[in-house]
C-alpha positions as CSV (number, residue, x, y, z in Angstrom):
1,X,0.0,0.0,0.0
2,X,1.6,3.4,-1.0
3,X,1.8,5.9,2.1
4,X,-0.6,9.5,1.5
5,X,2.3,11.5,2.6
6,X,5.0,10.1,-0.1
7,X,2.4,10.9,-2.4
8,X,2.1,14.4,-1.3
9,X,5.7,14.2,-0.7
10,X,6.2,13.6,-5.0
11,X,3.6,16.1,-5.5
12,X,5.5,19.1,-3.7
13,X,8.7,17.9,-4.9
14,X,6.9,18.1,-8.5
15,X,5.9,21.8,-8.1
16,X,9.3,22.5,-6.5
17,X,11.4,21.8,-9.7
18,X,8.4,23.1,-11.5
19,X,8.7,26.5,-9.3
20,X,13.0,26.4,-10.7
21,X,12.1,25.7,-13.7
22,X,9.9,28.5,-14.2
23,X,12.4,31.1,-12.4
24,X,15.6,32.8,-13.2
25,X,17.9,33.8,-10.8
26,X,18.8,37.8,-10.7
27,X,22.5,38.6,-9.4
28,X,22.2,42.0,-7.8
29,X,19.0,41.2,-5.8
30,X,18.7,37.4,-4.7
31,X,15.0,36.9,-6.8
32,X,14.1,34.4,-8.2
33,X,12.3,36.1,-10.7
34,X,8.6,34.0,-12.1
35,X,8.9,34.3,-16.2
36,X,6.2,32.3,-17.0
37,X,4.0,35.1,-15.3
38,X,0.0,35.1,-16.8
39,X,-1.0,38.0,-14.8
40,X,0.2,41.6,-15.0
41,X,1.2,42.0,-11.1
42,X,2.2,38.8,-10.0
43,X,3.1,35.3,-11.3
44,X,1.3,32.9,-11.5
45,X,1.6,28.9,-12.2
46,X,-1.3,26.3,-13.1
47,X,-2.1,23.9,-10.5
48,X,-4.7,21.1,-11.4
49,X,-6.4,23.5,-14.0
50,X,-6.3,26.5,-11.3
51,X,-4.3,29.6,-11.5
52,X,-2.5,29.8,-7.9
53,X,0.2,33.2,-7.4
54,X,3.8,31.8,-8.0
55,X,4.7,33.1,-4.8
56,X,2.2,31.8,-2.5
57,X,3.1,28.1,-4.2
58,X,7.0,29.0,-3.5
59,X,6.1,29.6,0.2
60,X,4.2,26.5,0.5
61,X,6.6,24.5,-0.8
62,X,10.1,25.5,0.4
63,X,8.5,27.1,3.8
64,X,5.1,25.9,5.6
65,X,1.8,26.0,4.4
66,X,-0.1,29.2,4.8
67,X,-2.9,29.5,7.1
68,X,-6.2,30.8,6.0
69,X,-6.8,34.6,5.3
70,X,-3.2,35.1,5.3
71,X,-1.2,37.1,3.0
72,X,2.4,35.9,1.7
73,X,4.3,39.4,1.4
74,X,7.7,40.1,-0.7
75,X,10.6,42.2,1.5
76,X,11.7,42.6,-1.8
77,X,9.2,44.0,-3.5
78,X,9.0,42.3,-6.4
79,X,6.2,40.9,-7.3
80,X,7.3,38.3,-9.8
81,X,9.9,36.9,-7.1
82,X,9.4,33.6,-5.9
83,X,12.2,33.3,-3.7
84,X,11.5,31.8,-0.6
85,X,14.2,33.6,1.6
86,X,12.6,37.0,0.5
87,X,9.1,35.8,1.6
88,X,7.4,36.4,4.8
89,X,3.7,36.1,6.2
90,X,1.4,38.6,7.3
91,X,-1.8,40.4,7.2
92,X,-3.0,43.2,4.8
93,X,-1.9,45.6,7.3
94,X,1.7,44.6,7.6
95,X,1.6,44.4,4.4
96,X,0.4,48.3,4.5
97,X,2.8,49.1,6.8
98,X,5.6,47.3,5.0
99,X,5.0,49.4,2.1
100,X,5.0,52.9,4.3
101,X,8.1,52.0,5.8
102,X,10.0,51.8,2.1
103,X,8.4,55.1,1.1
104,X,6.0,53.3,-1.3
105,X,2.8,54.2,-0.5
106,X,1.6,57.4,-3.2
107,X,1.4,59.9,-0.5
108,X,5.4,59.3,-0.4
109,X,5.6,58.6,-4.1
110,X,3.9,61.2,-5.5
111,X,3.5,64.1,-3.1
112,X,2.7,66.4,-5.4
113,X,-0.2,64.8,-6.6
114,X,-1.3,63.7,-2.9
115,X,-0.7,66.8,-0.8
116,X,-4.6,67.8,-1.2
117,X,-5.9,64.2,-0.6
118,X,-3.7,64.1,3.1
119,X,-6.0,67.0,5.0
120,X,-9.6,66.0,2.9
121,X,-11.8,64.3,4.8
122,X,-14.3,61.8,3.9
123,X,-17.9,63.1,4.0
124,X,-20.8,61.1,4.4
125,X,-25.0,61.7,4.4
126,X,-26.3,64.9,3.9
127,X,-22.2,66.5,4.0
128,X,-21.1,64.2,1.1
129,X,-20.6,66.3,-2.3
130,X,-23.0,63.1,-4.8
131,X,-26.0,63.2,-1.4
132,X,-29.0,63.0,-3.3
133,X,-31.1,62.9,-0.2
134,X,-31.4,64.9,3.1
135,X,-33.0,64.3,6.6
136,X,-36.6,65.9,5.5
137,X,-36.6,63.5,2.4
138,X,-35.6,60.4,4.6
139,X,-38.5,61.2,6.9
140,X,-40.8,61.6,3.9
141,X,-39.6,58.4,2.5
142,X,-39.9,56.4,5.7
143,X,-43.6,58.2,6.1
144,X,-44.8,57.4,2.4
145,X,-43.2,53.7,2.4
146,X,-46.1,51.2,1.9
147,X,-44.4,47.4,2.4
148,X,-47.7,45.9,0.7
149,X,-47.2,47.8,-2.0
150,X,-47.3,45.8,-5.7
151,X,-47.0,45.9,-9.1
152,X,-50.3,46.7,-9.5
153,X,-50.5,49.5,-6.4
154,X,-47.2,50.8,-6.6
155,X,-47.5,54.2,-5.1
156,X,-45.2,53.2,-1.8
157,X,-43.4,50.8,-3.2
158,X,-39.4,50.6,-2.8
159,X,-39.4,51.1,-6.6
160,X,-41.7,54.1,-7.2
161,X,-40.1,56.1,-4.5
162,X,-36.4,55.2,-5.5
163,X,-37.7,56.6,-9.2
164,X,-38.9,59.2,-7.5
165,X,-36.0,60.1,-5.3
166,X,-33.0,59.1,-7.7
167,X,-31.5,56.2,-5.7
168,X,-31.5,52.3,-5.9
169,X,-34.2,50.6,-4.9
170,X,-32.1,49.2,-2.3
171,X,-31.0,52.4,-0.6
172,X,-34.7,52.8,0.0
173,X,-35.2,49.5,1.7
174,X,-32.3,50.2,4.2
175,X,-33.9,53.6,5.5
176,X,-37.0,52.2,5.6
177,X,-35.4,49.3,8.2
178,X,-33.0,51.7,9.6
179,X,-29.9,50.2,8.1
180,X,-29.0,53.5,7.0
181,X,-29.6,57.3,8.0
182,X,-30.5,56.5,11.4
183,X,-28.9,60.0,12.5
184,X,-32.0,61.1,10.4
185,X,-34.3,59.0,12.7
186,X,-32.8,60.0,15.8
187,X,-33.9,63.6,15.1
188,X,-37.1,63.1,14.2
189,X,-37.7,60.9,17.3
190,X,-34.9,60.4,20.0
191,X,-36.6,57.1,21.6
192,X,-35.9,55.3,19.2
């Protein structure tokens, strides 16, 4: 009887010469550099009909496998490299703050274009620039709502009054169940 882990054994030991194959070193850096790359950011290499990043493979195989919702990050930063030695594990946010510590972020990169985006702040409801609605609309909404409303009566319905306001169906079902504007509630009536 063969032994599961010689198989998978054979199997990584297949995707680790396939993993040299597909690489070439580069002198003045230490990558391994992917050249059989599909995608435009980061290699990739076909694994039982799937496209899996070249990277993430190179980890698995040479390092430990990867736990789930984790992110396989390059000190180098080089995203075709599939060196091993210049891989490390973390979340999106060290991966973030990786990036900020090298100066590569586009605030640091291109200040000139950024220097207006560092003090803005992000506006939402009634304050944001594209609000199609404000508080005395949200309370007529939530006043003229009908939920029986059909295709045959649709005078309250989510549909009519999103046509009517200018939003997404949707939107209108949220502030009717106070998913959304609920600052706008609040006002109207505080025990809520």
């Amino acid at each position: 009887m063969v032994d599961p882990k010689s198989i998978v054994d054979l199997e990584k030991v297949k995707m680790t010469e396939r993993l040299l194959d597909g690489s070439m070193p580069e002198p003045n850096s230490g990558c391994w550099i992917w050249v059989k790359a599909d995608d435009k950011r980061y290699g990739s290499i076909s694994i039982g009909g799937r496209l899996k990043k070249a990277h993430r493979v190179s980890f698995e195989c040479f390092v430990a496998d990867i736990p789930e919702g984790v992110k396989v990050c390059h000190s180098c930063d080089n995203t075709f490299c599939v060196n091993p030695k210049h891989l490390f594990l973390g979340t999106q946010s060290d991966n973030m703050k990786d990036m900020s510590s090298k100066g590569r972020n586009a605030m640091q990169l291109h200040p000139e274009r950024s220097s207006l985006r560092a003090v803005r702040t992000v506006r939402y409801g009634v304050d944001h620039h594209l609000a199609k609605l404000t508080p005395e609309k949200i309370k007529e909404i939530r006043s003229r709502y009908q939920p029986g409303a059909t295709w045959n009566k649709p005078e309250g319905s989510a549909k009519a009054l999103a046509r009517e306001y200018g939003v997404n169906d949707r939107t209108i079902t949220r502030i009717v169940r106070m998913e959304t504007w609920i600052d706008a509630a609040l006002k109207e009536n505080p025990n809520v």
